[in-house]
C-alpha positions as CSV (number, residue, x, y, z in Angstrom):
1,X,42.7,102.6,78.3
2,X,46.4,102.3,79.3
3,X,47.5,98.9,80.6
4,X,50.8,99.3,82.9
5,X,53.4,97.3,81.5
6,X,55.3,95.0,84.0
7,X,59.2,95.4,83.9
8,X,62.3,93.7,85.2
9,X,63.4,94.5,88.5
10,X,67.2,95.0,89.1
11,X,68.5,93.7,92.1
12,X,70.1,97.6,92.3
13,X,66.5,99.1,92.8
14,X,66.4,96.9,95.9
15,X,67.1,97.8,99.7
16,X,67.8,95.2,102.3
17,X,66.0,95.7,106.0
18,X,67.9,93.1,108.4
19,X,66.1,93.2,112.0
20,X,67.6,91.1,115.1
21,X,67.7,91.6,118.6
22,X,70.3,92.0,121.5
23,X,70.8,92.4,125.1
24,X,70.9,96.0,125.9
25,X,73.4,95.7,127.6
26,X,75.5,94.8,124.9
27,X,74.9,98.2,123.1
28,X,78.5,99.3,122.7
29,X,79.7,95.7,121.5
30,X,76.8,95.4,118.7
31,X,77.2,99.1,117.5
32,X,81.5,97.9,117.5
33,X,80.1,95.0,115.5
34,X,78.3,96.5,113.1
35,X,81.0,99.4,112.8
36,X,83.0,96.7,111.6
37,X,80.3,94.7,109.6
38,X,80.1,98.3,107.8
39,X,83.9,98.4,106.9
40,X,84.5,94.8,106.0
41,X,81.3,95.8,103.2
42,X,82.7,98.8,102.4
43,X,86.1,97.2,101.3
44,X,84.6,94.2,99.6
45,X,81.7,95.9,98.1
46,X,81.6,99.5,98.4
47,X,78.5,99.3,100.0
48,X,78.2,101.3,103.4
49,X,74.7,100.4,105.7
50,X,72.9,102.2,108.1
51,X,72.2,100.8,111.7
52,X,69.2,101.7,113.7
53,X,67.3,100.9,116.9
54,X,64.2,101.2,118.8
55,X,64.5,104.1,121.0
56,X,63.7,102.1,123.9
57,X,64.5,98.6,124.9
58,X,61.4,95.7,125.8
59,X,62.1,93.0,128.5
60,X,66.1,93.7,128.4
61,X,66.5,93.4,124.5
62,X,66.8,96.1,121.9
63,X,65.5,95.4,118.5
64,X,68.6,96.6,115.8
65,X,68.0,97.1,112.1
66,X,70.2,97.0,109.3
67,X,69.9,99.1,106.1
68,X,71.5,98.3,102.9
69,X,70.6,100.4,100.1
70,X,70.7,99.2,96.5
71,X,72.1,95.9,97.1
72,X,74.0,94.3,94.3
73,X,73.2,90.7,92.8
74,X,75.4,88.8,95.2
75,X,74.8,91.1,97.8
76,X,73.6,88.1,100.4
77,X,77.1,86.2,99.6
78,X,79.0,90.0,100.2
79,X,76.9,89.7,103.5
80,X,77.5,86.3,104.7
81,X,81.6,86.6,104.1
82,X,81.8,90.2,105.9
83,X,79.3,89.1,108.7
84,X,81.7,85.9,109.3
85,X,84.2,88.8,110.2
86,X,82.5,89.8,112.9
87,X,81.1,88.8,116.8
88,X,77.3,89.9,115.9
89,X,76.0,86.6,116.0
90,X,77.4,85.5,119.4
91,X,75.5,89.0,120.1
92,X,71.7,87.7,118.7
93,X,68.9,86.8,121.2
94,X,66.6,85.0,118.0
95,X,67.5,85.0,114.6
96,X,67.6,88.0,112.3
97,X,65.0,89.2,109.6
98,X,65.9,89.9,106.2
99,X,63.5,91.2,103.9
100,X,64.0,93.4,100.4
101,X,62.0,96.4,99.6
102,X,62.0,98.7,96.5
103,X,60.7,101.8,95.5
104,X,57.6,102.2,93.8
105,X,57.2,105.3,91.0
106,X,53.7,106.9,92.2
107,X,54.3,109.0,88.5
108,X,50.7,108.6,86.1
């Protein structure tokens, strides 16, 4: 019988899912935000994001998410200095979710 063997996981095989929520009304100022959220990581990092959102908004609020791919070790410091560059968090009804997924092989 073959036992798997368990093996290191680089922060680099890691992707970074960062929910919050907004008043939809405040569309065009969070997608400006994160516009420049994206360009502020891009120069310090090199890392560009993805934005998404629900296609429809619940009791006034649209829920946002974030997408890093393959975030680097200090990624959360890279995050916190270009976020500080930005209006997003006078934008934030609740706090925003972070949470770190990778990919699993499904190879034998």
């Amino acid at each position: 019988m073959k036992h798997a063997t368990a093996k290191t996981i680089k922060t680099a095989d890691m992707d970074c899912y960062i929910y919050f929520k907004t008043m939809s009304s405040q569309e065009t100022e969070v997608i400006l935000q994160e516009q420049l959220l994206q360009s502020h990581m891009q120069q310090q990092a090199g890392l560009a994001h993805g934005v998404q959102r629900r296609p429809s908004a619940q009791d006034g609020l649209h829920t946002w998410m974030e997408i890093h791919r393959q975030v680097s070790p200090d990624f959360e410091q890279q995050l916190a200095q270009a976020y500080a560059q930005t209006r997003l968090s006078e934008l934030l009804q609740g706090e925003r979710h972070m949470e770190y997924f990778m990919d699993v092989s499904l190879c034998a």
